[in-house]
Structures are given as C-alpha cells and as structure tokens.
The first five atom37 places (N, CA, C, CB, O) and aatype in JSON, in Angstrom:
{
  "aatype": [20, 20, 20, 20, 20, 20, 20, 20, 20, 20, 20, 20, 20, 20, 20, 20, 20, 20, 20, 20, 20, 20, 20, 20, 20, 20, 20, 20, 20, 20, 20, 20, 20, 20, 20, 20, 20, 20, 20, 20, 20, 20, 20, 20, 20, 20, 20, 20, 20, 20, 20, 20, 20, 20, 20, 20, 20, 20, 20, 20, 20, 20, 20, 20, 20, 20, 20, 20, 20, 20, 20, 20, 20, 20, 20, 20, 20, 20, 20, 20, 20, 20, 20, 20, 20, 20, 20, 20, 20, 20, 20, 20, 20, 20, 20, 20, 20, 20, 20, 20, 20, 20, 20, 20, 20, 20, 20, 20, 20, 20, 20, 20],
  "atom_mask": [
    [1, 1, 1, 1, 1],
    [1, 1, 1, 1, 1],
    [1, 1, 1, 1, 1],
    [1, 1, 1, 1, 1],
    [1, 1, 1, 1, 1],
    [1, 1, 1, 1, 1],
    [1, 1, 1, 1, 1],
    [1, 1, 1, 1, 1],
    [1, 1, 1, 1, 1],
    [1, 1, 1, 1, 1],
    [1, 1, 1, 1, 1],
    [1, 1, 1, 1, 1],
    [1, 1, 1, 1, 1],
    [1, 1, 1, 1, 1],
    [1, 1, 1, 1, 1],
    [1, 1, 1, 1, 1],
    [1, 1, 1, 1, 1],
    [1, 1, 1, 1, 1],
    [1, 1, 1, 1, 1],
    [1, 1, 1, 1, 1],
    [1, 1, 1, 1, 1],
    [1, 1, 1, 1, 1],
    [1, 1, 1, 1, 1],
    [1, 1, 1, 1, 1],
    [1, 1, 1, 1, 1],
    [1, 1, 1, 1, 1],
    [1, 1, 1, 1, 1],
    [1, 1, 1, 1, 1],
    [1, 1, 1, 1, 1],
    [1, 1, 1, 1, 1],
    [1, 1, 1, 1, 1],
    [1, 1, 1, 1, 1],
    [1, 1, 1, 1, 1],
    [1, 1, 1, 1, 1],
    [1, 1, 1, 1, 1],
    [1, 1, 1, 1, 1],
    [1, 1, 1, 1, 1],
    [1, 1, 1, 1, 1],
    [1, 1, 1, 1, 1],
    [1, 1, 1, 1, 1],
    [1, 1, 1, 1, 1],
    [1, 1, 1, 1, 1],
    [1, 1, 1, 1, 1],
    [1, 1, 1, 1, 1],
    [1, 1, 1, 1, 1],
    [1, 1, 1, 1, 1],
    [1, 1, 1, 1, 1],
    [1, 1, 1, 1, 1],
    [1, 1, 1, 1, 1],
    [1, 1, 1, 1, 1],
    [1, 1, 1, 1, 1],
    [1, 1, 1, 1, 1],
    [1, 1, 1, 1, 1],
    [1, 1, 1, 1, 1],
    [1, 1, 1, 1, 1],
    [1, 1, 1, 1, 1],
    [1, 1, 1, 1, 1],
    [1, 1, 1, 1, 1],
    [1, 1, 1, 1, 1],
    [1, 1, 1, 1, 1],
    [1, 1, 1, 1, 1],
    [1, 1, 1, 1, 1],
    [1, 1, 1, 1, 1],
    [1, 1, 1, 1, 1],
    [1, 1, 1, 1, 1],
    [1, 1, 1, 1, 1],
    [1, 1, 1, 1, 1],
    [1, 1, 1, 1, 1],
    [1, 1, 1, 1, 1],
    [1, 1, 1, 1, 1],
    [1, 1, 1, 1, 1],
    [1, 1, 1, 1, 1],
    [1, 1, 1, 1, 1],
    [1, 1, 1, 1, 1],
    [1, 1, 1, 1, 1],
    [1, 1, 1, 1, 1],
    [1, 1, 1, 1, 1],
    [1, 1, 1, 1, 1],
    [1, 1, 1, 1, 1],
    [1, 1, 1, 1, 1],
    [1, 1, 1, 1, 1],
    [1, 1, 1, 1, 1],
    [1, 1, 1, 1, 1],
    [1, 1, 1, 1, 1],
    [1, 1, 1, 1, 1],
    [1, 1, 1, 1, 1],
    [1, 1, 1, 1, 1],
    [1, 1, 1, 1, 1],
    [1, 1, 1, 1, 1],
    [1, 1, 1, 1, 1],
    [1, 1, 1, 1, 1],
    [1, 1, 1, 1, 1],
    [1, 1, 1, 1, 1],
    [1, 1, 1, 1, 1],
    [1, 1, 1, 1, 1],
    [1, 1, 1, 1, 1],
    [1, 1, 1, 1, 1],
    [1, 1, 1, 1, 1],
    [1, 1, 1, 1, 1],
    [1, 1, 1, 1, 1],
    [1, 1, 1, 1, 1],
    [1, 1, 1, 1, 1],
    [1, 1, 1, 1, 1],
    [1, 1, 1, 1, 1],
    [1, 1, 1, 1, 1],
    [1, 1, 1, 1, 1],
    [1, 1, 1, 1, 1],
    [1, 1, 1, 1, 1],
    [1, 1, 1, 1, 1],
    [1, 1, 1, 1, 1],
    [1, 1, 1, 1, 1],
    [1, 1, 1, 1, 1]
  ],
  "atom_positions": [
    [[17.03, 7.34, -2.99], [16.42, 6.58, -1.92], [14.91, 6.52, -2.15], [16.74, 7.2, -0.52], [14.41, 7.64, -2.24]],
    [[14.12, 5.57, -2.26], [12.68, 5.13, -2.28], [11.67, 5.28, -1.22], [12.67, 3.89, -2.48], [11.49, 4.3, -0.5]],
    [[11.01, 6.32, -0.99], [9.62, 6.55, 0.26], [9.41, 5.52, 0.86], [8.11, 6.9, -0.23], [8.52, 4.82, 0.36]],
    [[9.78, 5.22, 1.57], [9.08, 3.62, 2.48], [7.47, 3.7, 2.22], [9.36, 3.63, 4.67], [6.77, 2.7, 2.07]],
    [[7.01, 4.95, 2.2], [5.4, 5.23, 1.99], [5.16, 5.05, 0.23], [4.92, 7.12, 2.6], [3.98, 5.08, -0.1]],
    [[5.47, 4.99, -0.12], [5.49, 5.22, -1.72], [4.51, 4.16, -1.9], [7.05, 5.02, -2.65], [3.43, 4.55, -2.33]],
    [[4.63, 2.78, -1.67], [4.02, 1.57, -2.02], [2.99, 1.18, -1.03], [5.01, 0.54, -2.18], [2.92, 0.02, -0.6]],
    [[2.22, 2.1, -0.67], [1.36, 2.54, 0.48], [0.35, 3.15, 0.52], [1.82, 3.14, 1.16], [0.82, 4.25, 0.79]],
    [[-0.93, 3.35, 0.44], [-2.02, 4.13, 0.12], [-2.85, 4.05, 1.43], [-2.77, 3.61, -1.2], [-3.71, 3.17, 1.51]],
    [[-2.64, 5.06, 2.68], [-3.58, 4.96, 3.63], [-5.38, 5.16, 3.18], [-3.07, 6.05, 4.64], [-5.84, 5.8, 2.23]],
    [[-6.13, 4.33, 4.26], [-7.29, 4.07, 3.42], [-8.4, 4.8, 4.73], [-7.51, 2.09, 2.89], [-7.79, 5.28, 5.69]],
    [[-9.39, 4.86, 4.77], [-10.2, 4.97, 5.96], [-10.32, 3.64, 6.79], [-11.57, 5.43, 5.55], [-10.38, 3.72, 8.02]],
    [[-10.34, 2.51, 6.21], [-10.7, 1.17, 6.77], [-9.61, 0.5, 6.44], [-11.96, 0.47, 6.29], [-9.93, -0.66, 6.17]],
    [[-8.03, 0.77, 6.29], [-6.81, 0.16, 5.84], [-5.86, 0.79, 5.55], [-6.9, -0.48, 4.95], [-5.58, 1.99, 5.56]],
    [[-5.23, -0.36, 5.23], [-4.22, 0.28, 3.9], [-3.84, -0.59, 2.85], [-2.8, 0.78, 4.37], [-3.72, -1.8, 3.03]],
    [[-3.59, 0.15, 1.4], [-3.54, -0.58, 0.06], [-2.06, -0.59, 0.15], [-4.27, 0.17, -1.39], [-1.46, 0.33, 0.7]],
    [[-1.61, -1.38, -0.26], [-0.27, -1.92, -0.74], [0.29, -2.43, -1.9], [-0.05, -2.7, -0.18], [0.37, -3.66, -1.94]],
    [[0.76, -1.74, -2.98], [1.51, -2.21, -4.25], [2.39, -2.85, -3.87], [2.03, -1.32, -5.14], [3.05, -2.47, -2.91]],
    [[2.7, -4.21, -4.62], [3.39, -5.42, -4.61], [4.18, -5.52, -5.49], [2.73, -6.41, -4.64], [4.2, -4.47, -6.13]],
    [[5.03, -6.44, -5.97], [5.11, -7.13, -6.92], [6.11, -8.45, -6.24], [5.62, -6.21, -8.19], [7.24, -8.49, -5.74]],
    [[5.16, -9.36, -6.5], [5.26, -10.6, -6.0], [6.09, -11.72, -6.92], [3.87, -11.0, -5.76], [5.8, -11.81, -8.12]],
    [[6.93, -12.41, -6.44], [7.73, -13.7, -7.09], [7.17, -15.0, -6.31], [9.58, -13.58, -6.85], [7.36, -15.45, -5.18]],
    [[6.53, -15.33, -7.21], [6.12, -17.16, -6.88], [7.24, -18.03, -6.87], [5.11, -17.96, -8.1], [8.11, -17.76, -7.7]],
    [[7.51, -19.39, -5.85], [8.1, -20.07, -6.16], [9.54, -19.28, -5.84], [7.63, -20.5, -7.35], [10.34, -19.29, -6.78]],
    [[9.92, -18.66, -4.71], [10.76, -17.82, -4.52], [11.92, -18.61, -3.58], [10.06, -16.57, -3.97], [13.02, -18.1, -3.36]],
    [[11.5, -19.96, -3.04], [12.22, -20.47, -2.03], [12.2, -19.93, -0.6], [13.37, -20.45, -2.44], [12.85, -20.45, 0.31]],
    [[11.22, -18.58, -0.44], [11.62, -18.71, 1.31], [10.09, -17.21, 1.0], [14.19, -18.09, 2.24], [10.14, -16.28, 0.2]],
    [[9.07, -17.52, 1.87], [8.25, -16.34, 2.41], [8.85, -15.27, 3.08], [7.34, -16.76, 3.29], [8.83, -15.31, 4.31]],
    [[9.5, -14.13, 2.41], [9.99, -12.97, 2.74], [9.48, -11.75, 2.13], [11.19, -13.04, 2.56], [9.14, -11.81, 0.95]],
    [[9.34, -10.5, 2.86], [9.24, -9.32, 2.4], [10.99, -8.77, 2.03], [8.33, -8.46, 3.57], [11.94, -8.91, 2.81]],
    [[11.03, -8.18, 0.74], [12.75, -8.24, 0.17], [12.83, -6.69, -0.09], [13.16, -9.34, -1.56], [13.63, -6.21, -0.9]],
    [[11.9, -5.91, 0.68], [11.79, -4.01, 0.78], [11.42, -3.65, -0.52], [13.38, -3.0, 1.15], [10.79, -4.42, -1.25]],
    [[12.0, -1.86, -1.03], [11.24, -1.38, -2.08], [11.71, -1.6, -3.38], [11.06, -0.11, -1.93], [12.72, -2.23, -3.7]],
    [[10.86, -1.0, -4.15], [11.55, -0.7, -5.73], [10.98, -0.34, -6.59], [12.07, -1.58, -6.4], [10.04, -1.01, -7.01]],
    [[11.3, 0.68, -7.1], [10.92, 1.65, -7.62], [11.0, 0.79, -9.05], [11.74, 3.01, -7.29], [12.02, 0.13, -9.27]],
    [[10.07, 0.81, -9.88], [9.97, 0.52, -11.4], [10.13, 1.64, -12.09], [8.7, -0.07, -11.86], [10.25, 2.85, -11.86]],
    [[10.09, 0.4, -13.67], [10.68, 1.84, -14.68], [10.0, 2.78, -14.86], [10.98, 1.69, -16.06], [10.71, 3.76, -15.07]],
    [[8.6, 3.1, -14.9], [7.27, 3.85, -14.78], [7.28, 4.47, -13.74], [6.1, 3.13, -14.8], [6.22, 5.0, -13.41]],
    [[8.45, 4.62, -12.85], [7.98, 5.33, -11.25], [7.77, 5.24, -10.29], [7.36, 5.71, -10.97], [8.18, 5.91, -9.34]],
    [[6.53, 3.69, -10.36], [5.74, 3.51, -9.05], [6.89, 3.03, -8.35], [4.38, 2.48, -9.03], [8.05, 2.76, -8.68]],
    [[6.15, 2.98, -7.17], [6.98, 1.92, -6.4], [6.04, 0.88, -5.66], [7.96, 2.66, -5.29], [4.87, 0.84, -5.27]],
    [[7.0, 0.19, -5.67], [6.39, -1.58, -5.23], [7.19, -2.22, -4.2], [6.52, -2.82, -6.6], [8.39, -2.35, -4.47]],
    [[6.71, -2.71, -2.89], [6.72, -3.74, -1.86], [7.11, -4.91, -3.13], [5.06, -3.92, -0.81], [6.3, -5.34, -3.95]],
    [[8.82, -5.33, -3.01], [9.33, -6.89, -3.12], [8.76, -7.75, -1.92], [11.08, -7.0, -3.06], [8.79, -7.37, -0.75]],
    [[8.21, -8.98, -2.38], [7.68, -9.74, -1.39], [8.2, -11.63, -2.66], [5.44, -9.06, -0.95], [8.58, -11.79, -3.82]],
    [[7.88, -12.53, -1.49], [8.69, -13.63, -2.59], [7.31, -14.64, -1.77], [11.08, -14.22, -2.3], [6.65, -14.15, -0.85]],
    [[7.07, -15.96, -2.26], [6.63, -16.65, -1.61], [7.34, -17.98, -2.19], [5.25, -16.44, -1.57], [8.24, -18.06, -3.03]],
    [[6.57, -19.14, -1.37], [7.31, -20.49, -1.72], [6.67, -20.95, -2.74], [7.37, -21.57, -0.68], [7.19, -21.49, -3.71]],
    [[4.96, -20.67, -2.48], [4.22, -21.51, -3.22], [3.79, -20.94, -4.69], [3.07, -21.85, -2.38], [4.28, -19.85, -5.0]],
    [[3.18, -21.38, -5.34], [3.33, -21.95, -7.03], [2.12, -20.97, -7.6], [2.91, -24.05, -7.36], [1.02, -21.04, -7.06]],
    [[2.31, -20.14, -8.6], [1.01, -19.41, -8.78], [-0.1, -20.51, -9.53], [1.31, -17.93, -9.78], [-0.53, -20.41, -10.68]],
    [[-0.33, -21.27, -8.83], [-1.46, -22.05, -9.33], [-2.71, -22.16, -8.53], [-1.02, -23.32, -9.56], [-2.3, -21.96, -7.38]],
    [[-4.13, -22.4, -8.46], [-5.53, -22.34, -7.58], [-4.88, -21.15, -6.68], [-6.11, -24.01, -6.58], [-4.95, -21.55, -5.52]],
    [[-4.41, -20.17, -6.7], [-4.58, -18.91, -5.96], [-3.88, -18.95, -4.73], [-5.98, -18.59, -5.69], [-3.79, -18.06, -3.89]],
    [[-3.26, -20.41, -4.74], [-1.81, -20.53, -3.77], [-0.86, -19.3, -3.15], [-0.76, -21.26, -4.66], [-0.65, -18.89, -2.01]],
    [[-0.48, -19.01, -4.25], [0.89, -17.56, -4.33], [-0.07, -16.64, -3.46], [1.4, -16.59, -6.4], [0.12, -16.2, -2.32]],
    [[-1.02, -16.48, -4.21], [-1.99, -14.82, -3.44], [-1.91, -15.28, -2.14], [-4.04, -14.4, -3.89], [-1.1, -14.71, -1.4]],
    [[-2.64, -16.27, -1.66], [-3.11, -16.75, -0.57], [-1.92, -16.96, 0.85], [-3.75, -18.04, -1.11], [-2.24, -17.06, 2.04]],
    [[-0.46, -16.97, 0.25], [0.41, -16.97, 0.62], [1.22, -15.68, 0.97], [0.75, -17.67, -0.01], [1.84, -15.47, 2.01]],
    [[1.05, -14.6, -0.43], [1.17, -13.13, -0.19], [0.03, -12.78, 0.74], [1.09, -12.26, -1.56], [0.57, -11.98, 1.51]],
    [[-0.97, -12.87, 1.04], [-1.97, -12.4, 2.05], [-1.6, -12.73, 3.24], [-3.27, -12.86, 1.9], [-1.75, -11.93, 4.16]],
    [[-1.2, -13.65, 3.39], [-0.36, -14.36, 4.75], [0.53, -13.35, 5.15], [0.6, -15.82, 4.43], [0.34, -12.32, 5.8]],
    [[1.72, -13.94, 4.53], [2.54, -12.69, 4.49], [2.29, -11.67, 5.15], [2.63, -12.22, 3.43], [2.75, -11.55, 6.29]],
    [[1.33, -10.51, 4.44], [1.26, -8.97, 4.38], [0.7, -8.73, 6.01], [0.05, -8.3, 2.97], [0.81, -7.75, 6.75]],
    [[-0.09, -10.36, 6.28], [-0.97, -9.97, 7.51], [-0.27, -9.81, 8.69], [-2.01, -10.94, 7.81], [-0.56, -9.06, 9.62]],
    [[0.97, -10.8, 8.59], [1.4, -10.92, 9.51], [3.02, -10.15, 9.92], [1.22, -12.17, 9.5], [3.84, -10.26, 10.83]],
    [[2.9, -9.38, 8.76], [3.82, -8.26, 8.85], [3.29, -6.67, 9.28], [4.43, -8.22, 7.48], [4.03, -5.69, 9.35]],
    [[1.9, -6.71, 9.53], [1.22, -6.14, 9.68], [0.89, -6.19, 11.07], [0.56, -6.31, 8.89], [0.87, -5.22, 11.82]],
    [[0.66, -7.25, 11.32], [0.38, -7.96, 12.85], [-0.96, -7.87, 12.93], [1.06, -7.22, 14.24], [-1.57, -7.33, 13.85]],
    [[-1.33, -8.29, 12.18], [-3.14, -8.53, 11.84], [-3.28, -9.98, 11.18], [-3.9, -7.2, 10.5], [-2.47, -10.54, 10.43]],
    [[-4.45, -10.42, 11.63], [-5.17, -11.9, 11.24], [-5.01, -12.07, 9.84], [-6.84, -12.03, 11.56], [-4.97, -10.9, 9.47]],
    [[-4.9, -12.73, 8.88], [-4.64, -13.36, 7.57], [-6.0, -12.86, 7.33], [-4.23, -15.05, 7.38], [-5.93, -11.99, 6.46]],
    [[-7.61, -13.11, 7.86], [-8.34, -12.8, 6.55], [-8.58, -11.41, 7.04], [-9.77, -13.76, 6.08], [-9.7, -10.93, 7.24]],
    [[-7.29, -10.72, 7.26], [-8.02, -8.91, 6.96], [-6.83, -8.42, 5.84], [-7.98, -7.48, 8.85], [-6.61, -7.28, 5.41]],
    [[-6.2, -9.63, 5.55], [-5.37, -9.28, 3.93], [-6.21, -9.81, 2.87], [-3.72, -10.11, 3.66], [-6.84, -10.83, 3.13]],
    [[-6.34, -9.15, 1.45], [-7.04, -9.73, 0.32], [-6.32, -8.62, -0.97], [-8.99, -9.66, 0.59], [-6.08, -7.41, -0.95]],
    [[-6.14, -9.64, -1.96], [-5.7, -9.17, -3.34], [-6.57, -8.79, -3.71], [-5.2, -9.91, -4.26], [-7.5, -9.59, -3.82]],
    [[-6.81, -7.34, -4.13], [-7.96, -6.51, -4.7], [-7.35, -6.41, -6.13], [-8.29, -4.94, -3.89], [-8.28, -6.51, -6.93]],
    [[-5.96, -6.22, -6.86], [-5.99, -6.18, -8.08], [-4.85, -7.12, -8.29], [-5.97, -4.84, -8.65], [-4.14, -7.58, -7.4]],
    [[-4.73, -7.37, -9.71], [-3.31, -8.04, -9.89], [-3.48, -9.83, -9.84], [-2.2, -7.43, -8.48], [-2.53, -10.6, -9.83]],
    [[-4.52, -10.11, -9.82], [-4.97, -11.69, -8.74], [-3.85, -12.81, -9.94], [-7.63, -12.38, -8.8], [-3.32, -13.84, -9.55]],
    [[-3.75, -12.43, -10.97], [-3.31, -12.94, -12.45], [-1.46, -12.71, -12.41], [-4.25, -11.74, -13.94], [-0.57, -13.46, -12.8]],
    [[-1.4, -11.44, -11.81], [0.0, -11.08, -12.37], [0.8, -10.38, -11.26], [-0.1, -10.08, -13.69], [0.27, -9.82, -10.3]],
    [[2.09, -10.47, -11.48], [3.23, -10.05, -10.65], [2.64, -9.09, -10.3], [4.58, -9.82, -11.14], [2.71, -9.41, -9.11]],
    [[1.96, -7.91, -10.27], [1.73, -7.06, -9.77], [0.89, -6.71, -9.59], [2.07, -6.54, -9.94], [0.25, -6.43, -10.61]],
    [[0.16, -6.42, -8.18], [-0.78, -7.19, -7.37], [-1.17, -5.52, -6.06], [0.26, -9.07, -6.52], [-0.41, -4.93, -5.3]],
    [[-2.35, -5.34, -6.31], [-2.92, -4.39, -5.03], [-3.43, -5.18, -3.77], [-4.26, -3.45, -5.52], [-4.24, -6.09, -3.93]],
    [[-2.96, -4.86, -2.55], [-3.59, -6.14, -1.33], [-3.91, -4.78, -0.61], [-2.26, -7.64, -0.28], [-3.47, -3.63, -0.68]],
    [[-5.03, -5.5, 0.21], [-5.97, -4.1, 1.05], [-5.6, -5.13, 2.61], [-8.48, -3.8, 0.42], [-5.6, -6.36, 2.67]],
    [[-5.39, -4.42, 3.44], [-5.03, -5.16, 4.52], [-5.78, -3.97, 5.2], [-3.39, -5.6, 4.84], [-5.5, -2.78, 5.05]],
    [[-7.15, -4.69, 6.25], [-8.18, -4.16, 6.81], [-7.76, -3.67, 8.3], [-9.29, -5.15, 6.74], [-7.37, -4.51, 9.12]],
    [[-7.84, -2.55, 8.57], [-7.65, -2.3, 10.23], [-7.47, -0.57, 10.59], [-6.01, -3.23, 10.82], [-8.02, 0.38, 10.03]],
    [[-6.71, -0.57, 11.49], [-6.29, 0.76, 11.46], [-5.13, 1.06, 11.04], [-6.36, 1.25, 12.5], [-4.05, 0.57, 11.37]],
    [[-5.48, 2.38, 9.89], [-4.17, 2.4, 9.43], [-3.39, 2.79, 9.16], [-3.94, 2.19, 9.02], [-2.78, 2.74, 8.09]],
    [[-3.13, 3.55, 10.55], [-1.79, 3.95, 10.72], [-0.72, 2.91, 11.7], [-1.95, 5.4, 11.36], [0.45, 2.61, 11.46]],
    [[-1.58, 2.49, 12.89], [-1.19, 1.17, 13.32], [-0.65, -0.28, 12.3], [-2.41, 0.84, 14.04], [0.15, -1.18, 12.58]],
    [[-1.38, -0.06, 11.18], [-0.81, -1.18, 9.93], [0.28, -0.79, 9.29], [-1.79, -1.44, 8.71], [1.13, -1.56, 8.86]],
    [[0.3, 0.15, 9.21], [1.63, 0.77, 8.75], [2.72, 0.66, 9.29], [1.63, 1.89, 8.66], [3.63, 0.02, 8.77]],
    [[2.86, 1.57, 11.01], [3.86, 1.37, 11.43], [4.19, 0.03, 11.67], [3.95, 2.04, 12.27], [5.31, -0.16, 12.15]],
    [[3.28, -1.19, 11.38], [3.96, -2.43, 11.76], [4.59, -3.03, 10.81], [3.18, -3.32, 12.26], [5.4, -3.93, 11.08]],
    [[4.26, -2.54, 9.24], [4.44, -2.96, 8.19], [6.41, -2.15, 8.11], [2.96, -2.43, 7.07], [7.53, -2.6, 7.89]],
    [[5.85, -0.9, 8.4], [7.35, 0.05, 8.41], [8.35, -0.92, 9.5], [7.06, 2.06, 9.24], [9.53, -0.99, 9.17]],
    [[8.04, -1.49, 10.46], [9.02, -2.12, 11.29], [9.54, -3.39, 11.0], [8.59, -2.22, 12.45], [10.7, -3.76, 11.17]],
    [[8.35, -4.18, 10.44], [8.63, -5.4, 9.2], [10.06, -5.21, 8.03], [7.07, -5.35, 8.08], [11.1, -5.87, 8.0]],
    [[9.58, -3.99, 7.07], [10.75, -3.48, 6.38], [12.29, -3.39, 7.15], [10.32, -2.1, 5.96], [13.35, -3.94, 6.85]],
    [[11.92, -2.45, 8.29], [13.19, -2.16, 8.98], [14.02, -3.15, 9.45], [12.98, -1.46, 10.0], [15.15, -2.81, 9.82]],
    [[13.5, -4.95, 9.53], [14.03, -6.1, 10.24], [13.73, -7.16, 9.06], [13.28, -6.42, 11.8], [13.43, -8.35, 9.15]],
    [[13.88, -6.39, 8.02], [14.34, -7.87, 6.48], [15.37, -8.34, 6.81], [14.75, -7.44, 4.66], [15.51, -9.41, 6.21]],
    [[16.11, -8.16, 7.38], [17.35, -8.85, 7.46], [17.23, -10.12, 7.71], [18.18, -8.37, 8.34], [18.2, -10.88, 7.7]],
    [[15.79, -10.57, 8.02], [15.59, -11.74, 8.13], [13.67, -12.02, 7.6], [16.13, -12.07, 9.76], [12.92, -11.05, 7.49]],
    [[13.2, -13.46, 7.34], [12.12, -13.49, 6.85], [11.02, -13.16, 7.68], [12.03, -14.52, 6.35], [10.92, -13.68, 8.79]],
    [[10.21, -12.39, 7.28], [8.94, -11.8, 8.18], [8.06, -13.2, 8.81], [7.74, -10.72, 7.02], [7.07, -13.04, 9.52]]
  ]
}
C-alpha cells in the first residue's frame, strides 16, 4: 500500500507535490498514487490539454488548486515544466492543503 503522504512535502508556506502528469489524457482528473521504479512516489494526475505553450502545466495547476480548494494562482510548477514529472508548490496553509488534497484522493471515483 502507498503513503497517501509520500508524494507530499509539507512546506512552511505550502505544500510540494510530486506528479507525474499525462497530457492529452481525455478528462482533468487526479487518478491517486504510484509508486515508481526508483521508489518515489508520485500523484497520477491526467489533463485534456496538449503539452504545448505551457497549456498541460497550466491545466495541472488548475487542477492541484482546486483539489486543494485554493485559487489557481497559489498552484505553480517549480520543477519538471519540460517533463512528465513535475514538482507543483501549492501556496497556503499546509496542513489545511493537504487534508483537502487527502479528501480529493479519497473521492477519485470521480473527476476532481
């Protein structure tokens, strides 16, 4: 079983979130954890739009914010901006970001 915290880095002013993102996924959903071959673990997340002019990110920031239950510009891709796998800092308090993010996970059963 995979840490729901694993893909999670509480911050003083946030929290960091390991990704790994699918462009062009057909539906804006968070799709829970997964552990890679290296260990980490990574937040599945999908978007609709196209990794082209920074679309996809801009769409994963969406996403994260509002699974979060925070405004879109307090999400931002801090690493990864290029590639499937992607650090997003989502600004607030954060333990409050968390548990909203943890309740997000808990209700995939449908798209965030």
């Amino acid at each position: 079983m995979v840490d729901p915290l694993a893909a999670c880095r509480l911050c003083p002013d946030g929290l960091m979130v390991s990704v790994r993102l699918t462009p062009k996924g057909g539906r804006d959903a968070l799709d829970g954890l997964s552990e890679l071959a290296d260990g980490r673990v990574v937040l599945k997340a999908r978007v609709r739009s196209a990794p082209e002019n920074g679309e996809a990110n801009a769409a994963l920031e969406a996403l994260l914010a509002k699974a979060c239950a925070t405004g879109k510009s307090h999400a931002s891709v801090t690493t990864g901006a290029t590639s499937r796998l992607k650090t997003v800092m989502i600004s607030g308090q954060p333990d409050l970001l968390l548990a909203a993010l943890h309740k997000s996970l808990s209700d995939k059963g449908s798209p965030v």
